[in-house]
N, C-alpha and C positions, 0 to 999 in steps of 0.2 A: 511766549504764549500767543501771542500775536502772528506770527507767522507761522504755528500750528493752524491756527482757525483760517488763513488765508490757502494752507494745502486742502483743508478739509471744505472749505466751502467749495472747491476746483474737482476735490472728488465726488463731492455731490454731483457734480456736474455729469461727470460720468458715470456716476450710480444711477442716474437716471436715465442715461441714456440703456444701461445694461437692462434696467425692469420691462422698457421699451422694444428694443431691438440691439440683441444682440451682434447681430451682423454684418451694424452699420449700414445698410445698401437700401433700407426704406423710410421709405419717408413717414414724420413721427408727426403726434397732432401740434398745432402751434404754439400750445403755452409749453411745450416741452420746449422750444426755442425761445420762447422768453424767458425761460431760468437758467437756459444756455449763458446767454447776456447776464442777467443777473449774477451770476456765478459767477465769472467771469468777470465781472465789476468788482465784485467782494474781494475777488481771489486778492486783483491787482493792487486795491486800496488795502488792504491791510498787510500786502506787500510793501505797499511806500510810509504805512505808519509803522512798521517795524523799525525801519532804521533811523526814523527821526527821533522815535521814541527813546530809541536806546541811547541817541547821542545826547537830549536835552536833560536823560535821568543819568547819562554818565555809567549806563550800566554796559559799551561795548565793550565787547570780546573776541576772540578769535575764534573761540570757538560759536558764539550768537552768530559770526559771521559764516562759518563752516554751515551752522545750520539753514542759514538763511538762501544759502548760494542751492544746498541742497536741495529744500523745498523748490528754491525756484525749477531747478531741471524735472524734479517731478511736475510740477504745476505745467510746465511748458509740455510734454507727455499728455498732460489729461487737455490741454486746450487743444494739439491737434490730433485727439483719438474726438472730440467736441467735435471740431471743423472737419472730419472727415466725413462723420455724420450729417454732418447740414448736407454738403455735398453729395451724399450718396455715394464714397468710393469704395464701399465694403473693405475688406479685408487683404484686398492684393495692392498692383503695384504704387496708384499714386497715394493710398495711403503710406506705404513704406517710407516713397517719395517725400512728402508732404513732412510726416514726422522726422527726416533724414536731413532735410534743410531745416528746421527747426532748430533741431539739437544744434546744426553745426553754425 
């Protein structure tokens, strides 16, 4: 559950950016970038309380772990479609860029 709430607080991130600009390529008011951050705080930490959690309740699995590796490549997707925004790269090549080192 825990690592539900850390992809969805990451899509938040990008659900706002979408209400905003969808285009990426303009610049958005400020507090839209401080929920960037925020977001992106949450995402992380309840990233790193998933797997302590499960190890001190004795509830890992292979598949908690399946899930958890999953979330993470979405969440790393929604931070640099995020950061592509801050930057203004719209929709072409250093976004591609940007997200193509991410993943790899």
């Amino acid at each position: 559950m825990v690592t539900i709430l850390g992809l969805i607080s990451q899509f938040l991130g990008v659900a706002i950016i979408c209400l905003f600009d969808f285009s990426l390529s303009s610049p958005l008011p400020s507090f839209v970038y401080i929920s960037f951050a925020v977001c992106v705080f949450l995402g992380q930490t309840f990233d790193a309380i998933d797997g302590k959690h499960a190890r001190n309740t004795n509830r890992c699995s292979a598949l908690g772990q399946l899930m958890d590796h999953g979330c993470d490549a979405f969440s790393n997707c929604f931070v640099s479609i995020m950061i592509s925004q801050t930057f203004n790269f719209g929709g072409g090549f250093y976004s591609v860029l940007l997200l193509s080192t991410i993943q790899v």
